[in-house]
C-alpha positions as a Markdown table, in Angstrom:
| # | Residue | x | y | z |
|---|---|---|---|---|
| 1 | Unk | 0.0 | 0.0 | 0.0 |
| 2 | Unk | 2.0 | 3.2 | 1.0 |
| 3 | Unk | 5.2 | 1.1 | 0.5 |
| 4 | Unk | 4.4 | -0.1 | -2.8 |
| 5 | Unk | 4.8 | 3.1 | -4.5 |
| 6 | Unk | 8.3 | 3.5 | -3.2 |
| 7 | Unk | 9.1 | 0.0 | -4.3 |
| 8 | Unk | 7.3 | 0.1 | -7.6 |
| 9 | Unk | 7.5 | 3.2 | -9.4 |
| 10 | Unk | 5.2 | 3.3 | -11.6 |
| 11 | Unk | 2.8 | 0.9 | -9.5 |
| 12 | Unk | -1.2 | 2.2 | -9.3 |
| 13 | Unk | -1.8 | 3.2 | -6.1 |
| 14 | Unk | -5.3 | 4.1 | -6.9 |
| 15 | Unk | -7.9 | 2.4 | -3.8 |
| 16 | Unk | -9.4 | -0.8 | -5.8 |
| 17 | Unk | -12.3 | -0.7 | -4.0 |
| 18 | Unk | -13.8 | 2.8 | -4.1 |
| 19 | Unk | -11.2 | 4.3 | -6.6 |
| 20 | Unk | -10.8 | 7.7 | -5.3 |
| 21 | Unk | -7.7 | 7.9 | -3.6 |
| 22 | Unk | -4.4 | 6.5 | -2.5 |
| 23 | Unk | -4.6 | 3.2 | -0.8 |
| 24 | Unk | -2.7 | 3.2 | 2.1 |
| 25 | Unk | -3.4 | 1.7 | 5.4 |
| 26 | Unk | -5.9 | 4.7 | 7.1 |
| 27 | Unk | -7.7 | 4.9 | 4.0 |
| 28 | Unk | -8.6 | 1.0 | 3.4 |
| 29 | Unk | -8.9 | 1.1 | 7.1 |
| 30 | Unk | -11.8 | 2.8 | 6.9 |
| 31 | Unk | -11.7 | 6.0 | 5.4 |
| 32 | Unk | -12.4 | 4.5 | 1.9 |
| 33 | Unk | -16.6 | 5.0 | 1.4 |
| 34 | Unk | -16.7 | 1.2 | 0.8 |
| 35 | Unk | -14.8 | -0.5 | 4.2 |
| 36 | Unk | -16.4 | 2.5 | 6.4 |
| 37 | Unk | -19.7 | 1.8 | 5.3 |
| 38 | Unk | -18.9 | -2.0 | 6.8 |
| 39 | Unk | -17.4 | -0.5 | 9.4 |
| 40 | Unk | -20.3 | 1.5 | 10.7 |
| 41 | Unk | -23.0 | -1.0 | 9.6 |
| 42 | Unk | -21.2 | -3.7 | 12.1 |
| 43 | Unk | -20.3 | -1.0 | 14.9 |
| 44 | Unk | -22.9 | 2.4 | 15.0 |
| 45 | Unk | -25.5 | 0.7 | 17.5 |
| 46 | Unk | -22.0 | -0.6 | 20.1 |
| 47 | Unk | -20.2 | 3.2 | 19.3 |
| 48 | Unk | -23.1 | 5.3 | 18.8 |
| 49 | Unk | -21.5 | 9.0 | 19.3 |
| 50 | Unk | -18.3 | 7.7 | 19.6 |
| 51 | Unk | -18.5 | 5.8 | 15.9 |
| 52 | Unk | -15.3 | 7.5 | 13.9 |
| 53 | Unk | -13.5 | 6.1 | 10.4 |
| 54 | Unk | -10.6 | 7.0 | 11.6 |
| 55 | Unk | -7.8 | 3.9 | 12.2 |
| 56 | Unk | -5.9 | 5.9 | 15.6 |
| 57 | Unk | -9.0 | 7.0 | 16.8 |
| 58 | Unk | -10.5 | 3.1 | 16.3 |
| 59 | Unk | -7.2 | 1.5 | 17.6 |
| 60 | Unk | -7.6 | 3.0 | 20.5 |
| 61 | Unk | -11.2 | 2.1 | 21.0 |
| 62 | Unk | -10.3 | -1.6 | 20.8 |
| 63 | Unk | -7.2 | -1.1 | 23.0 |
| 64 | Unk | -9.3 | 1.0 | 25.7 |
| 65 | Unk | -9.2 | -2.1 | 28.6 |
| 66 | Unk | -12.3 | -0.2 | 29.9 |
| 67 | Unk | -14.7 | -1.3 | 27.3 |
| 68 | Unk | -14.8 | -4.9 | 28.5 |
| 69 | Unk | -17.6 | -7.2 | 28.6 |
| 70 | Unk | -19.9 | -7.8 | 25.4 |
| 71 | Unk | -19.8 | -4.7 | 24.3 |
| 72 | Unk | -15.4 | -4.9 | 24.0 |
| 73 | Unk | -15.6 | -7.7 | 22.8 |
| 74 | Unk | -18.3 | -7.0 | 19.9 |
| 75 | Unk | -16.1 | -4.0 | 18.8 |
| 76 | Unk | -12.4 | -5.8 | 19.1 |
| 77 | Unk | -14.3 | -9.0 | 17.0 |
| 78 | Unk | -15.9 | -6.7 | 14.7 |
| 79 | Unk | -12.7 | -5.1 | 14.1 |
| 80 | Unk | -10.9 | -8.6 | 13.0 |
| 81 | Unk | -13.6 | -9.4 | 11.1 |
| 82 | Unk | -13.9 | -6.6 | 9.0 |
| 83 | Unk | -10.0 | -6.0 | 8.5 |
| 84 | Unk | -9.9 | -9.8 | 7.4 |
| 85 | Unk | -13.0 | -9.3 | 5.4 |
| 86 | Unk | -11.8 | -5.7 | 3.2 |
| 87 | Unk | -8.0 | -7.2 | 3.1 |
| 88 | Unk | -9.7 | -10.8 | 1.4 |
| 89 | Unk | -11.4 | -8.2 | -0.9 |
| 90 | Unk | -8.7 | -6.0 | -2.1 |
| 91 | Unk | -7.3 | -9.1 | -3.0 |
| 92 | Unk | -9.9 | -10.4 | -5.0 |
| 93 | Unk | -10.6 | -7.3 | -6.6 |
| 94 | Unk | -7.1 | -6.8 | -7.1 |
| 95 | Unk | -6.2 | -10.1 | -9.1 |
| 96 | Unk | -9.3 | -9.7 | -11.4 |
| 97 | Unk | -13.1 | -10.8 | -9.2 |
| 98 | Unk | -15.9 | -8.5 | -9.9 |
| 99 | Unk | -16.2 | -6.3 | -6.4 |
| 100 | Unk | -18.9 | -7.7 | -4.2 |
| 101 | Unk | -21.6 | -5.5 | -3.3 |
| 102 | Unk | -21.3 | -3.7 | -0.3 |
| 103 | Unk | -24.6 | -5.0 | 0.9 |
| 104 | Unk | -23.7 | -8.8 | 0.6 |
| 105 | Unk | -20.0 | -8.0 | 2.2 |
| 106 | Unk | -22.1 | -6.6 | 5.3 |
| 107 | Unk | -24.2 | -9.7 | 5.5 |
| 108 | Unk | -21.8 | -11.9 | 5.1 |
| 109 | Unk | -19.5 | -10.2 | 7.9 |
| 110 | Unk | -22.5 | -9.5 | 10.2 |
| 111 | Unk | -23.8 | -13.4 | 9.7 |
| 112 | Unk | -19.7 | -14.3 | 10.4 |
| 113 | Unk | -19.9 | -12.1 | 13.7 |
| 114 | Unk | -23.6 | -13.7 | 14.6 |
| 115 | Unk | -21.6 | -17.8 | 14.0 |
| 116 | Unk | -19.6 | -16.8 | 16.6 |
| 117 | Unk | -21.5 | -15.0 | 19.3 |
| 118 | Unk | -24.0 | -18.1 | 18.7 |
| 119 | Unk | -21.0 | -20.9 | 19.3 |
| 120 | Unk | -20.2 | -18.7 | 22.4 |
| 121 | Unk | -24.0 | -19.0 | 23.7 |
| 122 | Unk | -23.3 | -22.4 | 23.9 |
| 123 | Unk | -20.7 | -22.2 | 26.9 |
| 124 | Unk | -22.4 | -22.4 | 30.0 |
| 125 | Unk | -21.5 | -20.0 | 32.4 |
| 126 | Unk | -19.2 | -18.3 | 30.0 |
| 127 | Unk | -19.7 | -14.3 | 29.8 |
| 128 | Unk | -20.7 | -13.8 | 26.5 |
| 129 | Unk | -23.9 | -16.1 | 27.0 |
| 130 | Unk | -25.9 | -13.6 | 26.1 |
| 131 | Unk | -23.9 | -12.3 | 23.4 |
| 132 | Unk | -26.3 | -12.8 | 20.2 |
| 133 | Unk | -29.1 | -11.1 | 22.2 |
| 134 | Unk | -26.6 | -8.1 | 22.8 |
| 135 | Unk | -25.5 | -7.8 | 19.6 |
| 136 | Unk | -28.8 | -8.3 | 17.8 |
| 137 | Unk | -30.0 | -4.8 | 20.2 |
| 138 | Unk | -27.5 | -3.4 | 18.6 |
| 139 | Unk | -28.5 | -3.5 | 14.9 |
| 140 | Unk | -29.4 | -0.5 | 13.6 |
């Protein structure tokens, strides 16, 4: 991303998915229209006012040790998911797939989040028992 254009002069820098800027690590991550509209779909009912795009602001967010319970652990797994999930798309995109809609990429990420919440439920006793019903109240 930012280092490819000093390896590879020459090299499109151009973000694959939205193409309106340089990719680079904040802008994938989520300043690019197409990862922040994942982004917020998956975390604006946890964040509400304090939703931002921005990768320092949202590292800190998953870092802050005070947000613990379902709620830290809804935004650190949404986080992995949807850096796993934009990364497996700029790749795709990148070595010639058709871009998939942002629509379907949200369901499939949201379902992935729901898969695991649901295998948590299963853990008597564990914290996250009620996890699905937490994260489902969070949809908006």
């Amino acid at each position: 991303m930012d280092r490819v254009s000093k390896w590879s002069l020459g090299a499109d820098t151009t973000c694959i998915l939205c193409k309106n800027a340089v990719e680079s690590r904040n802008h994938l991550f989520f300043d690019c229209d197409y990862s922040g509209q994942l982004w917020k779909s998956l975390t604006m009912g946890i964040l509400l006012t304090d939703h931002s795009k921005n990768w320092s602001v949202i590292t800190s967010q998953i870092s802050d040790s005070s947000r613990g319970g379902k709620s830290g652990f809804c935004i650190r797994y949404s986080f992995q998911a949807a850096v796993y999930a934009i990364w497996r798309e700029r790749n795709r995109v990148k070595h010639g797939e058709k871009p998939m809609p942002i629509a379907m990429l949200q369901k499939l990420v949201d379902k992935g989040v729901r898969n695991k919440l649901s295998l948590m439920k299963m853990v008597k006793g564990g914290a996250m028992v009620d996890g699905l019903e937490y994260w489902f109240s969070t949809r908006v």
